[in-house]
C-alpha distance (Angstrom), angle and dihedral (degrees) to the residues before:
residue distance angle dihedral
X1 . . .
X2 3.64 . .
X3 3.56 94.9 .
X4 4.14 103.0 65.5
X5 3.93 146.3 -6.2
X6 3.66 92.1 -111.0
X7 4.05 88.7 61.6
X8 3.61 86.5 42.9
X9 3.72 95.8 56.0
X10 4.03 90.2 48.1
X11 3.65 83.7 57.8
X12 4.40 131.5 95.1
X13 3.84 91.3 -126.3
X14 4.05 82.7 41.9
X15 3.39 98.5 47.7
X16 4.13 97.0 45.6
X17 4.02 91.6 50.6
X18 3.64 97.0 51.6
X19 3.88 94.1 33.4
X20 3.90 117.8 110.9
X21 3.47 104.0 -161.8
X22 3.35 104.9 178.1
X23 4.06 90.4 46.7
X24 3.94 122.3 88.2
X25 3.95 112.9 -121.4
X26 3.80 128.1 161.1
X27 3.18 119.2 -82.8
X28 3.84 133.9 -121.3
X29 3.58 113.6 -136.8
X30 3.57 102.1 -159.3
X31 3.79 86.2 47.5
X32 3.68 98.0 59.9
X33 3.43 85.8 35.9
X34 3.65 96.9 66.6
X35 4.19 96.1 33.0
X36 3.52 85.4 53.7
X37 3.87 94.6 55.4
X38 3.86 84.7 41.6
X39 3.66 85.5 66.7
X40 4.00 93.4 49.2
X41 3.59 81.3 55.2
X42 3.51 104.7 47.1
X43 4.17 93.8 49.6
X44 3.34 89.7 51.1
X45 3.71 90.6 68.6
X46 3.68 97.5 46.4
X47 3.54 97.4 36.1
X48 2.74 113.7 52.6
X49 4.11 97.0 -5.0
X50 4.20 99.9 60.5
X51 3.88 95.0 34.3
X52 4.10 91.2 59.3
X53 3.87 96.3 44.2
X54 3.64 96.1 52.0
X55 3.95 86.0 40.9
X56 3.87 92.6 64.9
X57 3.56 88.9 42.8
X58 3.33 99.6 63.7
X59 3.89 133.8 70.7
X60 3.95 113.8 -86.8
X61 3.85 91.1 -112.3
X62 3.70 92.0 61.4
X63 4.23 104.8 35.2
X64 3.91 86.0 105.2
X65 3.45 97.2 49.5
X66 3.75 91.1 57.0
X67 3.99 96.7 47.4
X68 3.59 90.4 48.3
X69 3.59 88.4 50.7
X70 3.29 96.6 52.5
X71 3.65 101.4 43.0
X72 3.53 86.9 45.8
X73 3.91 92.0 56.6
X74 3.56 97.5 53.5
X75 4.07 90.4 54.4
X76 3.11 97.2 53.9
X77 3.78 104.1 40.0
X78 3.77 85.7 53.5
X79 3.98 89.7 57.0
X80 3.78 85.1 41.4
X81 3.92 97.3 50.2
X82 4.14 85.3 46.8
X83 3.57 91.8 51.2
X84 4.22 101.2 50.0
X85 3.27 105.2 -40.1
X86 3.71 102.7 86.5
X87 4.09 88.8 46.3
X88 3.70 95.4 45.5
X89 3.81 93.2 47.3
X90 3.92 104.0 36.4
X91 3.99 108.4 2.6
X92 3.51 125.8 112.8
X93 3.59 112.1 34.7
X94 3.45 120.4 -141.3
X95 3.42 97.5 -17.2
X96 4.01 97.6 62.5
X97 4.20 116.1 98.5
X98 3.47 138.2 -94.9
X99 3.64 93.4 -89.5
X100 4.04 114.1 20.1
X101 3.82 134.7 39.9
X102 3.53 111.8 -122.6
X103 4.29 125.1 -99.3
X104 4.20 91.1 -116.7
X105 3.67 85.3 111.8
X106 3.81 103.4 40.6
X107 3.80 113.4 148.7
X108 4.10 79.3 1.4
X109 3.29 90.1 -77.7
X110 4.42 112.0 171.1
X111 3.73 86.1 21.9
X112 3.80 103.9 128.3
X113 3.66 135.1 152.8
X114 3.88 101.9 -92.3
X115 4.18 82.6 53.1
X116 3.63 111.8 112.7
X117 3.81 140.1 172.3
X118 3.86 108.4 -149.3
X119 3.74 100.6 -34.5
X120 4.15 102.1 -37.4
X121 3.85 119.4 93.9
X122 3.70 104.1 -103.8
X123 3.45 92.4 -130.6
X124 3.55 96.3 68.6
X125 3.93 89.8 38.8
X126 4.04 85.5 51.9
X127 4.43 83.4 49.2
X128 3.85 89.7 44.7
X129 3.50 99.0 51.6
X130 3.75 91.6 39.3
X131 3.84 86.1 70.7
X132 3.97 95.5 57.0
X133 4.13 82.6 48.4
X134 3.61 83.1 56.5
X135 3.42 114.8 49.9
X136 3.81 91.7 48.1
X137 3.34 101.0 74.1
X138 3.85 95.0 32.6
X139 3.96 83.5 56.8
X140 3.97 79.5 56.0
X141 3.66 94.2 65.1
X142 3.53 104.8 69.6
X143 3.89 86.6 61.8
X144 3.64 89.7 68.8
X145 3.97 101.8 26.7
X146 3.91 122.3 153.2
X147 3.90 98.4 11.6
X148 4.15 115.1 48.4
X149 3.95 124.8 100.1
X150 3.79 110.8 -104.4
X151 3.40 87.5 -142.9
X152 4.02 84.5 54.2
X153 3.49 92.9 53.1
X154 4.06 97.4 55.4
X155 3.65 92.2 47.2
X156 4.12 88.6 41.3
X157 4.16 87.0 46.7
X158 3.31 96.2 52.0
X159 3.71 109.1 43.3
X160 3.74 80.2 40.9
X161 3.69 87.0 58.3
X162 3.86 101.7 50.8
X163 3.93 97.5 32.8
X164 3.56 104.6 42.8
X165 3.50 106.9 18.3
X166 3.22 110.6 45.7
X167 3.57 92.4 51.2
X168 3.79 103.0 51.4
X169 4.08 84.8 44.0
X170 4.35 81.2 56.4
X171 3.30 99.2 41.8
X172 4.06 92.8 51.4
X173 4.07 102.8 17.5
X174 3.62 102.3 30.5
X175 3.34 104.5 62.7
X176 4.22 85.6 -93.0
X177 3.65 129.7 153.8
X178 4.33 98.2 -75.4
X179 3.41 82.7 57.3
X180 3.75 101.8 46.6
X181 3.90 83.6 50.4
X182 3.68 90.0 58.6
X183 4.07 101.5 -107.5
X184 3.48 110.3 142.7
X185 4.04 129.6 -158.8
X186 3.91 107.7 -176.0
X187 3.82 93.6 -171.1
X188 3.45 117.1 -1.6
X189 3.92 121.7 -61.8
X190 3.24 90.7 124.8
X191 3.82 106.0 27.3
X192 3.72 96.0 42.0
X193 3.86 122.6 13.5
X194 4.02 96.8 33.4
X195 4.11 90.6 56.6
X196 3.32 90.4 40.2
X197 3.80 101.0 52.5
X198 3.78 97.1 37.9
X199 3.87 85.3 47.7
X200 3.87 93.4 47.5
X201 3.84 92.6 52.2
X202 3.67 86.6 49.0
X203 3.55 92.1 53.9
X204 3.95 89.4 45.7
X205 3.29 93.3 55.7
X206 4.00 104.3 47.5
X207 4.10 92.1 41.2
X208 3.87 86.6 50.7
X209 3.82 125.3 -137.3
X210 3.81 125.6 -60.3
X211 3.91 119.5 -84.3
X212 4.13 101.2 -78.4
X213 3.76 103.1 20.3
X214 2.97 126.3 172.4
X215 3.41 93.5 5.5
X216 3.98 106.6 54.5
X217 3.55 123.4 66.2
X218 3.89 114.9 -119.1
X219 3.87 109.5 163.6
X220 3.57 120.2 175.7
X221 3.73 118.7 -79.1
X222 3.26 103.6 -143.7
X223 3.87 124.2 35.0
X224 4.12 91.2 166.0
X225 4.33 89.8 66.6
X226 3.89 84.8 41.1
X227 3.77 89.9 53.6
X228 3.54 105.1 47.0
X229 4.19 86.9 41.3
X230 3.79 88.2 50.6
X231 4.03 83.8 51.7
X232 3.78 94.8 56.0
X233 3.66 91.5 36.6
X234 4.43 81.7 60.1
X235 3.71 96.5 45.0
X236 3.82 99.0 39.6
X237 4.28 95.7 48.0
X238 3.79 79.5 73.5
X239 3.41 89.4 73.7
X240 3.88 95.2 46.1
X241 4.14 86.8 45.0
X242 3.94 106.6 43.3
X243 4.02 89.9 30.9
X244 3.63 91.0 60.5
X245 4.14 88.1 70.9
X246 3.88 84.9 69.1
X247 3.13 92.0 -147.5
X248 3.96 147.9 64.5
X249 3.59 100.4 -98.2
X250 4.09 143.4 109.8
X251 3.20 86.8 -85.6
X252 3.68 96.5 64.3
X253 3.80 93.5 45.6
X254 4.35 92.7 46.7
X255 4.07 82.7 54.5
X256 3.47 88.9 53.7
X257 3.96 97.7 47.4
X258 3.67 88.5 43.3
X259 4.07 96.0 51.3
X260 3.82 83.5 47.8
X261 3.71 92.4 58.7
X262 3.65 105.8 31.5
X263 3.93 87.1 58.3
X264 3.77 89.0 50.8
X265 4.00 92.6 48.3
X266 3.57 85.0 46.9
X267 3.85 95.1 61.2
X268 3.49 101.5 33.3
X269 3.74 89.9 55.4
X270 3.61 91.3 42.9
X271 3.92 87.0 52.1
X272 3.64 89.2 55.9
X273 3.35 95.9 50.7
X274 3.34 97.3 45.9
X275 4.36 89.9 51.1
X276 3.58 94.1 46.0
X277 3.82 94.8 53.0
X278 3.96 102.7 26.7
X279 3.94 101.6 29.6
X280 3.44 88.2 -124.2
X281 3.99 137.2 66.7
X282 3.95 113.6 -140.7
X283 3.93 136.0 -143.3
X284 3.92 83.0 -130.2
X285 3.70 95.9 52.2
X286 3.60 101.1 44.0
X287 4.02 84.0 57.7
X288 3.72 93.9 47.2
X289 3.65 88.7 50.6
X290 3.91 92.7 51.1
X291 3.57 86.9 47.5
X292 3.68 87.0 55.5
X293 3.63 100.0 54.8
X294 3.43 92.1 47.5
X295 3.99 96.4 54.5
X296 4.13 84.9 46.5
X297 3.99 96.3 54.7
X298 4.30 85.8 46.6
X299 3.44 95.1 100.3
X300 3.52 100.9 37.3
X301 3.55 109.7 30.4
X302 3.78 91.1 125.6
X303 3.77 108.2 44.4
X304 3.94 100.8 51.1
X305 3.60 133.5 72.8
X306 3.67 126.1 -128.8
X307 4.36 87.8 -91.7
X308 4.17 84.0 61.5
X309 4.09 88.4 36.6
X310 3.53 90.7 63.9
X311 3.65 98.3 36.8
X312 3.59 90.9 52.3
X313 3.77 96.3 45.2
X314 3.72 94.8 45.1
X315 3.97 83.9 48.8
X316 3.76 94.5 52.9
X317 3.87 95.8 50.6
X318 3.88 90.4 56.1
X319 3.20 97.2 42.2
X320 3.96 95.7 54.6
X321 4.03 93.2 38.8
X322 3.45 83.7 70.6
X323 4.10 109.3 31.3
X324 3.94 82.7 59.9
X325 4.24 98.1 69.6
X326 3.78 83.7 38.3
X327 4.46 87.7 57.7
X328 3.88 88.7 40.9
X329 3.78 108.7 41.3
X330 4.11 115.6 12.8
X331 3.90 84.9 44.5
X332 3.71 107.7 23.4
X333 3.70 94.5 -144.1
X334 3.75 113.9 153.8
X335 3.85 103.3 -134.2
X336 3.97 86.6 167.9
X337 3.99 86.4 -156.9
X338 3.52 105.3 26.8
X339 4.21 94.7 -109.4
X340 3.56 97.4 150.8
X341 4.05 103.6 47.8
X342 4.17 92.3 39.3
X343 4.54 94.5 40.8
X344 3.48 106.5 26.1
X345 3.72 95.0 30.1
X346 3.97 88.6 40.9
X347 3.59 91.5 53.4
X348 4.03 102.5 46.1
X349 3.86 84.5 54.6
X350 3.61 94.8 54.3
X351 3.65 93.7 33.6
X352 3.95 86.4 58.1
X353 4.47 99.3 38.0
X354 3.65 85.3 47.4
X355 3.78 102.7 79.6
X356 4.08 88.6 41.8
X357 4.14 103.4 50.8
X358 4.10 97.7 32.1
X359 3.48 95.6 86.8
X360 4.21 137.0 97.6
X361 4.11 88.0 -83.4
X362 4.13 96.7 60.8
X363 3.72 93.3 39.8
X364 3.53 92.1 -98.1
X365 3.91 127.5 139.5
X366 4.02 91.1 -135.3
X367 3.60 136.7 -100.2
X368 3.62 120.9 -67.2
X369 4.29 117.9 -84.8
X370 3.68 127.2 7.6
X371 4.19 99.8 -75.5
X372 3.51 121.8 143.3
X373 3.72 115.5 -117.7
X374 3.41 101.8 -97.9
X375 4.14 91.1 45.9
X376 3.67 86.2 54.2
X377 3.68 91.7 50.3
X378 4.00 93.6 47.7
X379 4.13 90.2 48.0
X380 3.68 88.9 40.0
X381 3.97 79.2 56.2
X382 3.55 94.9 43.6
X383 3.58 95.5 51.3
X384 4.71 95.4 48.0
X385 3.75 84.1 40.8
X386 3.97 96.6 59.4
X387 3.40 94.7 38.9
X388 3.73 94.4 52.3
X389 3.42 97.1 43.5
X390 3.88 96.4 43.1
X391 3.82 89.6 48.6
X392 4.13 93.2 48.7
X393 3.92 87.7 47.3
X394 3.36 102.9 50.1
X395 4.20 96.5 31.1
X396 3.83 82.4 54.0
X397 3.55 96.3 49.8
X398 4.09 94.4 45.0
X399 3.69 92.0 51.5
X400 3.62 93.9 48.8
X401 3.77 83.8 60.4
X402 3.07 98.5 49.4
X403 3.65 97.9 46.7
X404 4.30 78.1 66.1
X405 4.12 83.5 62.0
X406 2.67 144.4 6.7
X407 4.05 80.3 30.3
X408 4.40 113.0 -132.2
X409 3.76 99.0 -125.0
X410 3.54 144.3 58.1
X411 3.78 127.0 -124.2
X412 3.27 113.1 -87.6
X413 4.01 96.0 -118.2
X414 4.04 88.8 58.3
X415 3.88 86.7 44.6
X416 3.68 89.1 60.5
X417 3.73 91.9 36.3
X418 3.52 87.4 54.9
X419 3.74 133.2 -121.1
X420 4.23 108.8 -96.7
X421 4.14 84.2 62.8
X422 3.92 101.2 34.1
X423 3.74 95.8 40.1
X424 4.36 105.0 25.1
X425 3.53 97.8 16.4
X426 3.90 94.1 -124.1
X427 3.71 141.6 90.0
X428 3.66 135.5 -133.9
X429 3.85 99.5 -128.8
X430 3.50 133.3 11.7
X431 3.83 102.3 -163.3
């Protein structure tokens, strides 16, 4: 991307600072086409993808809890996202500030079918971009798993939604201040998995652990659901990876190869790992670890070549096989599925290699702008840093108020009850 305008245009950050939104422009078919089954893709992995891996991690009294969760999240963000946070994130084009989108596009209003940004139908850019606003905060619920209000988590989802996310989407999406600064986030390191895991271990944190953490065993009860939602969570991040290109190019089909094999460097490393220091390799680590290398390639999905993929991915699994003891046991933080030390530390890794393995040498076409290394590094600080820090502040503050009413926890008799029958009055099995 370094190397030319034309690259830069094929390009998310490209694509969002020269995009009009709220300006008609024909359309390109095979464009929309391809964002739109991009988005097909990129459900599939939260819904149903997300929802089943955190169901088999939890314990059997509280599998319901999480699908309804989930399910529950991605309703409501979409209503959310329709109602402001779609304008505050992405509307107003060039002229929106710094810091917000502007409130054109409130409750979608002007969005037609003739509207385009750049040569996709904004509609399916709106849907596309709806799944990344999606799977943050259902990423956010494993930090809290098996002990937070439902009626917490809507109100915590959707101030989340408009006061954090929307925001950090501006500032790096939207043609907003990160990306004015030259930081670049191909498909959501920053945007997605660095609020969200900052924001989960926030959330951990202020709801408290479970009852018997760390001392009580409580492994996951069902590794088969986990595997087969770890398998659509592989095949749809495709989607989220070669969509991001917005539009039907190489570019789109080198993110894809290079999500592929960053995700399979991630769990082959993670594999290792895991034999060389256990004796044993795991079902539930070689997911984690191609979890891992997914999160890592996020932000740079589009400017490296398969070389940096793999680096990258293979990075990102090591990295988060050993940030997760360091959650659990130096700070006894109960991140019930490990969000914060897989996303956020995921995405700082990739964040950082990015700048260092996306040029010529890797097979990469180059990061984004004509910064030196080391400025790309700093902005590519910058940009993590913010994010992080805005989405701890703020998450921290919400909860706080919400701890006031509608109260963050359970009692402790439905916590040991478990959450499908004290909180939706069903269970997952009755055998």
């Amino acid at each position: 991307m370094g190397q030319g305008p034309k690259f830069f245009g094929f390009s998310l950050l490209g694509c969002l600072l020269v995009a009009r939104p709220l300006e008609a422009a024909e359309l390109d078919a095979a464009d929309t086409a391809w964002i739109l089954t991009s988005t097909g893709f990129a459900w599939f992995m939260t819904v149903p993808g997300l929802a089943l891996l955190y169901a088999g991690l939890v314990r059997t009294k509280n599998v319901l809890s999480v699908l309804a969760q989930c399910f529950a999240v991605a309703a409501l963000v979409s209503l959310v996202w329709m109602g402001a946070g779609y304008s505050l994130a992405l509307g107003g084009g060039e002229s929106s500030s710094p810091w917000l989108g502007g409130t054109s596009r409130l409750f979608l209003h002007g969005l037609t079918a003739d509207s385009a940004v750049g040569p996709v139908s904004e509609a399916a850019y709106c849907i596309y971009h709806l799944g990344f606003a999606v799977l943050a905060p259902t990423v956010m619920v494993g930090g809290f798993a098996e002990r937070m209000k439902f009626s917490a988590m809507l109100w915590f989802t959707t101030l989340w939604m408009l006061l954090v996310y929307a925001p950090v989407c501006h500032w790096l999406w939207g043609g907003g201040w990160l990306a004015r600064l030259g930081a670049a986030d191909f498909g959501g390191g920053v945007v997605v998995h660095a609020t969200a895991g900052v924001s989960a271990l926030t959330a951990a944190w202020l709801v408290g652990p479970r009852r018997g953490f760390p001392d009580a065993l409580m492994p996951p009860h069902n590794l088969t659901l986990t595997a087969a939602g770890a398998g659509m969570l592989w095949i749809g991040w495709h989607g989220f990876s070669a969509g991001s290109a917005l539009i039907t190019n190489g570019a789109a089909a080198l993110s894809m190869l290079n999500t592929h094999l960053a995700a399979s460097a991630g769990a082959m490393v993670w594999m290792v790992a895991e034999w060389w220091r256990f004796g044993r390799p795991t079902l539930l680590g070689l997911v984690t670890g191609m979890i891992a290398g997914l999160v890592a390639l996020s932000p740079a999905a589009g400017y490296l070549g398969p070389q940096g993929a793999v680096i990258v991915g293979g990075a990102g699994g090591l990295a988060c096989f050993f940030a997760i003891p360091w959650i659990r046991r130096r700070l006894e933080i109960d991140d019930a599925m490990d969000v914060f030390p897989v996303h956020a530390a995921g995405a700082l890794l990739g964040v950082l290699l990015t700048p260092l393995v996306a040029g010529g040498a890797w097979g990469g076409s180059g990061f984004p702008g004509d910064l030196g290394v080391g400025q790309r590094i700093g902005v590519q600080l910058v940009a993590i840093a913010a994010a992080g820090v805005w989405s701890g502040t703020v998450s921290y503050f919400i909860l706080k108020g919400l701890n006031r009413w509608p109260g963050l926890r359970v009692g402790p008799d439905e916590e040991t009850e478990g959450l499908d029958l004290s909180s939706h009055n069903g269970k997952g099995y009755y055998f």
